[in-house]
C-alpha positions as CSV (number, residue, x, y, z in Angstrom):
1,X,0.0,0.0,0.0
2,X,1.2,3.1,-0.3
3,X,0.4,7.0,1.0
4,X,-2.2,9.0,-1.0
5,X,0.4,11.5,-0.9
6,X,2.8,9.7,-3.1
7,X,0.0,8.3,-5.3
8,X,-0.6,12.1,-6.3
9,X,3.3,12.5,-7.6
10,X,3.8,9.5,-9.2
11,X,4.1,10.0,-13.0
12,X,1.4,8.8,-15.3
13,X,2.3,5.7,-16.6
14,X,4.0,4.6,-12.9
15,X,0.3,5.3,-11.3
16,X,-1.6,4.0,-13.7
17,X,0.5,0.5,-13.5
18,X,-0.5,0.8,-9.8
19,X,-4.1,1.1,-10.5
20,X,-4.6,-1.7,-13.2
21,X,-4.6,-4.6,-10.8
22,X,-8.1,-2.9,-9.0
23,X,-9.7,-3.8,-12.5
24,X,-8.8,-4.7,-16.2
25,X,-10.4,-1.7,-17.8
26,X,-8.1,0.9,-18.9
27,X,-10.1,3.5,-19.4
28,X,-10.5,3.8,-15.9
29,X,-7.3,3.5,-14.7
30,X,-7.0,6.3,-17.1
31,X,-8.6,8.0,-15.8
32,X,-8.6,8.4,-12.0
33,X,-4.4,8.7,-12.1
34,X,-5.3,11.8,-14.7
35,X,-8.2,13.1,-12.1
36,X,-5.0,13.7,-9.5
37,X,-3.7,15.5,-7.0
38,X,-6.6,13.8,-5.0
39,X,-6.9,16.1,-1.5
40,X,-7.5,12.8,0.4
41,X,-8.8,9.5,0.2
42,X,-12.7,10.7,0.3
43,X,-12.2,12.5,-2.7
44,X,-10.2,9.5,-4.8
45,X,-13.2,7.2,-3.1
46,X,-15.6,9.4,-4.7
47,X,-13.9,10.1,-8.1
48,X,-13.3,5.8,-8.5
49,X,-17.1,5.2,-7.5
50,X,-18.2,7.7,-10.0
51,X,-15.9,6.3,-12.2
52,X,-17.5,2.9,-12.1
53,X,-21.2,4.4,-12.4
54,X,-20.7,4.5,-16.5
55,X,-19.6,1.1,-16.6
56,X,-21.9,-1.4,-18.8
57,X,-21.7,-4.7,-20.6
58,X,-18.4,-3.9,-22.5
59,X,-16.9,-3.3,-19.4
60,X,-17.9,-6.1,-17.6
61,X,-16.3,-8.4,-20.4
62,X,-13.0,-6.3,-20.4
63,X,-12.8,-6.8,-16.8
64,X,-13.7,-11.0,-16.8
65,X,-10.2,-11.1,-18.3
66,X,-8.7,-10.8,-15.6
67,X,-10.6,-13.1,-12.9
68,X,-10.7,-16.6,-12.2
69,X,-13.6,-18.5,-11.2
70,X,-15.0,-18.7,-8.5
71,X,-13.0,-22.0,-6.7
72,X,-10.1,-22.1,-9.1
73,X,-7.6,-19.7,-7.2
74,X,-5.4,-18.1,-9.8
75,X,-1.4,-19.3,-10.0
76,X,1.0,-16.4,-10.7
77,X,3.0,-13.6,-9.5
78,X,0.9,-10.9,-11.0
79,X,-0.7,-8.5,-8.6
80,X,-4.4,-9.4,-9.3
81,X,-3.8,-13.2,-9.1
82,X,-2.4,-12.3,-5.5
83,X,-5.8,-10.2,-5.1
84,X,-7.6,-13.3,-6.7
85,X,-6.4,-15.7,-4.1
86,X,-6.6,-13.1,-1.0
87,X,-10.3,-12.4,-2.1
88,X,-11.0,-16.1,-2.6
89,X,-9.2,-17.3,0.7
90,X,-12.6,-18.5,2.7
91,X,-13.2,-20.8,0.0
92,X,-11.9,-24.1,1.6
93,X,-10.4,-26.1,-1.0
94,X,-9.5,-29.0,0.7
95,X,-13.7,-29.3,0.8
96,X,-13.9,-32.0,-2.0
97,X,-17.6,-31.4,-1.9
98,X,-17.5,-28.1,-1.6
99,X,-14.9,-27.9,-4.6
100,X,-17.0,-30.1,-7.2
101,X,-20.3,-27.7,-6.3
102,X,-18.8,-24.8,-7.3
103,X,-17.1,-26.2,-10.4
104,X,-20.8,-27.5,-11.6
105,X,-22.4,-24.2,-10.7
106,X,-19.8,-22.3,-12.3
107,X,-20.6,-24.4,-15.8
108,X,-24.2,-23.9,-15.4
109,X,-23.5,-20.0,-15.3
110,X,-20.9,-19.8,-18.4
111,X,-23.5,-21.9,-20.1
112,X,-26.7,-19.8,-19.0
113,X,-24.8,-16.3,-19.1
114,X,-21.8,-16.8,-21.3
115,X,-19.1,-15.6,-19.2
116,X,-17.4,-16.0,-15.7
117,X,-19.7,-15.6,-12.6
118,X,-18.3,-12.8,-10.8
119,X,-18.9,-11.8,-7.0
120,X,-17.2,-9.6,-4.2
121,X,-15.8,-13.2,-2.3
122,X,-14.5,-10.9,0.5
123,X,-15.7,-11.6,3.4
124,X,-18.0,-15.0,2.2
125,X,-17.6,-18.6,3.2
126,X,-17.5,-21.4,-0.2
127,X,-21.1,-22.2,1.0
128,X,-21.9,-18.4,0.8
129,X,-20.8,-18.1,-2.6
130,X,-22.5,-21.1,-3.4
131,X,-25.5,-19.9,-2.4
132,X,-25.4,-17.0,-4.0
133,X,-24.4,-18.4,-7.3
134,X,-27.6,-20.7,-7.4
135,X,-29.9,-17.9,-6.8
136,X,-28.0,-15.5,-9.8
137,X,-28.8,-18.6,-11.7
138,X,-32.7,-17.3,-11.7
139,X,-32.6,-14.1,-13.0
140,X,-32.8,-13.0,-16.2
141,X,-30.0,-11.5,-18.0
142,X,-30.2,-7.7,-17.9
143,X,-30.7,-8.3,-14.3
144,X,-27.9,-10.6,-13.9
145,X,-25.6,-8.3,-15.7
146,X,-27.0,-5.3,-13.6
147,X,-25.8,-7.7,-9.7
148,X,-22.6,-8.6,-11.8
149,X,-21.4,-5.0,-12.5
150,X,-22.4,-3.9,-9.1
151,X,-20.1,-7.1,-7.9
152,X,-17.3,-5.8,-10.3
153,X,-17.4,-2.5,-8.5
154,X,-17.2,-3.5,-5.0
155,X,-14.3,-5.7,-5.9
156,X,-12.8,-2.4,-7.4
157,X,-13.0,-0.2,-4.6
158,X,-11.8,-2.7,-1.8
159,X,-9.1,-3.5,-3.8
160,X,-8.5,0.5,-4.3
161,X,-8.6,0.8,-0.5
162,X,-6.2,-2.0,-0.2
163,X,-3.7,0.1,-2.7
164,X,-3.6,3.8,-1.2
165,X,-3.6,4.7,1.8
166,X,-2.9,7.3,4.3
């Protein structure tokens, strides 16, 4: 993590590289390192959510790029695969049952919606997710895209709170 302070004097390309594992859409990293000097973290808070408030069905795509499913904890060095496998860390693996559950739902929701299923796994238990994941199976699919670009931005603003700081 590093200070707000020395987020604002970084040079372009060096702050946008420190943005880009929050979320795989340029055009926001773009533009919130261009939107500094930030006066304090409220105020890059507020510029990122308002930032993600344009984001549609393009973006969500450009963004599945760069996350695993749900289960299958990403491999790697990169800084998002670490994020990945922080985010995903309450999903017991070693839960055989648990493991094989997840992997069927996850097929039934690439074959329903055509993409990755995507959710803030922060904070949720396997079973949580789970859960979750059954019930996104029943709605339709502008209303699926609406709870998976709301998910997408959550995961981009904790992961922006976990990059600058004080």
């Amino acid at each position: 993590m590093i200070a707000l302070s020395h987020f604002n004097l970084l040079a372009e390309d060096a702050a946008r590289a420190l943005l880009q594992p929050c979320v795989a859409i340029p055009a926001w990293t773009q533009a919130l390192a261009a939107g500094r000097p930030y006066a304090d973290l409220s105020a890059l808070h507020h510029a990122a959510r308002e930032l993600t408030q344009t984001w549609g069905r393009a973006e969500l795509e450009q963004a599945l790029s760069a996350h695993p499913r749900i289960g299958e904890k990403p491999t790697g060095a990169q800084r998002h695969a670490a994020l990945s496998r922080q985010e995903q860390a309450s999903v017991n693996a070693d839960d055989v049952a648990l493991a094989q559950a997840l992997k069927a739902a996850n097929a039934r929701y690439e074959a329903r919606f055509g993409r990755v299923f995507l959710i803030r796994a922060k904070g949720r238990s396997g079973e949580e997710i789970l859960q979750a994941l059954a019930q996104r199976l029943t709605l339709s699919d502008a209303e699926e895209t609406a709870r998976a670009l709301g998910e997408l931005r959550d995961i981009t603003l904790l992961r922006l709170e976990g990059t600058i700081g004080q």
